[in-house]
N, C-alpha and C positions, 0 to 999 in steps of 0.2 A: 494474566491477560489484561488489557489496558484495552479500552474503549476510550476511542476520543471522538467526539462531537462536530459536527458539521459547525454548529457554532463556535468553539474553540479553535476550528481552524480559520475558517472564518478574520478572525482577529489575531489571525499570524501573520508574519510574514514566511515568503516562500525557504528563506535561509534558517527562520525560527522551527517552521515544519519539520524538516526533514535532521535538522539538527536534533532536536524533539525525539522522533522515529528512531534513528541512528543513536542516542544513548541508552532508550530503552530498549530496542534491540540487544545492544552487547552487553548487556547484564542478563540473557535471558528472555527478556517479557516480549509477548505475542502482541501485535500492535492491529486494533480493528478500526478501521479509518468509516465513518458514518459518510463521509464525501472521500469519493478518491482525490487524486494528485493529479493536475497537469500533464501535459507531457512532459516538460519542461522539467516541470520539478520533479517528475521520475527518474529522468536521464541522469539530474543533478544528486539526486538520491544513486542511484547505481555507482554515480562517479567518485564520490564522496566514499560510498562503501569498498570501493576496489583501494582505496587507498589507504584505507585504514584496517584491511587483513591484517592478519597475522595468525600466522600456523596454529601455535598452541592458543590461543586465546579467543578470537572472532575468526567465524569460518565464513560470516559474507550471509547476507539476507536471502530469504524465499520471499515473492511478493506475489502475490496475484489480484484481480480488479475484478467484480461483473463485468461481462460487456458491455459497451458503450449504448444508452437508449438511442436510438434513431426517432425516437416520436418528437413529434412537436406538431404542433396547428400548421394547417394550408397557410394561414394569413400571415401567421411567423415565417414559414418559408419564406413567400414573396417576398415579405419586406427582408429579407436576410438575417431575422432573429433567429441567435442559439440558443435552446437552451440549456441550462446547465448540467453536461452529459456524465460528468463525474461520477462515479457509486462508489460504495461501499467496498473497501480492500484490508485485505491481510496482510500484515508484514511478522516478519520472525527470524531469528537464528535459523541461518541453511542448514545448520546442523540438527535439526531438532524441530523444524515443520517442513514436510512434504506434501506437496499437490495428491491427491491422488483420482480426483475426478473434478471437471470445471463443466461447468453447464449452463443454460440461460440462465436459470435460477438457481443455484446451487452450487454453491465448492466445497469441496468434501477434502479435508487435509487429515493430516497423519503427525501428530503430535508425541515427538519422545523425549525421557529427558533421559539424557545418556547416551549410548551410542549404538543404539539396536533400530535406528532409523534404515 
């Protein structure tokens, strides 16, 4: 399992990220993101991984995110400041982590190595 850093992503770019994600993925490694991913560069992550299937080799990522905080200050609202709603996400071989509970707090996944997922 690989933990990467809000600040290491921080100093990516959005092509370096997910390209990042995507190698350690197909070797196996569980990918813990301290900052989620954009929409943008999740999409880009999905689309990137649908193209780099293949049967016997990569079977395609599981991801999941906390949900999104809604908090922020009254006075951020007015003036239209976001803040940075990103969290902390999972990524991994679809063959090899499963969801199996997602909650405010808490994702509970199912890790196998092999094929008894």
């Amino acid at each position: 399992m690989d933990m990467i850093s809000k600040d290491k992503l921080d100093s990516m770019s959005s092509r370096d990220k997910i390209r990042l994600i995507l190698d350690k993925v197909k070797i196996g490694r569980i990918v813990v993101l301290e900052k989620g991913l954009t929409p943008r560069e999740e999409a880009s992550l999905i689309e990137m991984t649908m193209t780099e299937i293949a049967a016997d080799k990569f079977s395609g990522i599981e991801i999941e995110t906390y949900p999104v905080s809604n908090e922020g200050s009254f006075i951020d609202r007015i003036l239209g400041k976001t803040a940075d709603k990103r969290r902390l996400t999972v990524i991994g071989p679809a063959d090899q982590l499963r969801t199996v509970e997602k909650g405010r707090y808490q994702i509970s996944t199912r890790v196998s190595i092999g094929d008894d997922i």
